[in-house]
C-alpha positions in Angstrom: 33.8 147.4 -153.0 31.5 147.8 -156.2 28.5 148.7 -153.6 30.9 151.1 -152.4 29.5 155.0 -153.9 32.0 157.7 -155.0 31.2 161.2 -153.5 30.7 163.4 -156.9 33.4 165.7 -157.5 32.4 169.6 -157.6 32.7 171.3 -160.5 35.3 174.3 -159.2 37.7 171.0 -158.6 37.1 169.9 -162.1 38.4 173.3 -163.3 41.5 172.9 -161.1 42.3 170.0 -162.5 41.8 170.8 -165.6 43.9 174.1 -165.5 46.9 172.1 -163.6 46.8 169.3 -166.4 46.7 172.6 -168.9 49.4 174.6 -167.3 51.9 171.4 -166.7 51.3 171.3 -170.7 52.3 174.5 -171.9 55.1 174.7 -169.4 56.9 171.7 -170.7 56.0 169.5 -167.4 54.3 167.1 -169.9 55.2 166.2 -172.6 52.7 164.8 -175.4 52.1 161.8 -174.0 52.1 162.2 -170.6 49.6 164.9 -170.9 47.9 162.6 -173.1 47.5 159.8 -170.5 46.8 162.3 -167.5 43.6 163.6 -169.3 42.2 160.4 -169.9 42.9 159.0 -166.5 41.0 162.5 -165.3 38.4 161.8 -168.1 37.6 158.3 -166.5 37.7 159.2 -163.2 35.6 162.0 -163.7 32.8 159.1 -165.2 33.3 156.9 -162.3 32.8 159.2 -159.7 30.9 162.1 -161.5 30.3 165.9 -161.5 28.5 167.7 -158.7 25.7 169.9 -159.6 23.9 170.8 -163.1 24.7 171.0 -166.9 24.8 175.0 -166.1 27.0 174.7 -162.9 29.6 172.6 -164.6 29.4 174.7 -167.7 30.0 178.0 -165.2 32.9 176.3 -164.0 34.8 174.9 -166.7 34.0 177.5 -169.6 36.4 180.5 -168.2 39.3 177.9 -169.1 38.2 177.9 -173.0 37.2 181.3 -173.3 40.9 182.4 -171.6 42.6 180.0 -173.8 43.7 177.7 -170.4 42.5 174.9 -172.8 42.4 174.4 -176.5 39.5 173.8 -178.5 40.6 170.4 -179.4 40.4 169.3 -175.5 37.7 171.4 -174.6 35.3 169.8 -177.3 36.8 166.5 -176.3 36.6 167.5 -172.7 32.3 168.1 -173.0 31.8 164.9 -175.3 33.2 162.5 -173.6 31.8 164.0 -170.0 28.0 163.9 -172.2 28.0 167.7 -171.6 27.8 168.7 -175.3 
């Protein structure tokens, strides 16, 4: 189904994601690579299907995450290059 199109994903459920991925993380739920592979599968499903909404909405969404620590640098900046956000 290649003509098939993926309803975008909105930003607030990015953020969800993101935080559950982060959480299961710190908590031990993960372990290196496990978290490793779940953020990449979320990284290429996020491409296929894309984000609803602009640059700024997305931003709005997913910056409280970085700025409360929910997410290290080191993912966050990966987070925004590979999505073409940065």
């Amino acid at each position: 189904m290649a003509d098939e199109q993926l309803t975008p994903i909105a930003p607030t459920r990015v953020a969800q994601e993101l935080k559950a991925l982060s959480d299961g993380r710190a908590s031990g739920k993960f372990d290196k690579d496990e978290y490793e592979h779940r953020f990449s599968r979320m990284i290429s499903e996020l491409r296929d299907r894309r984000i609803a909404g602009t640059r700024a909405e997305i931003m709005a969404a997913l910056t409280p995450l970085k700025v409360a620590g929910t997410v290290t640098d080191t993912d966050w900046m990966r987070l925004v290059k590979q999505l073409g956000l940065g």
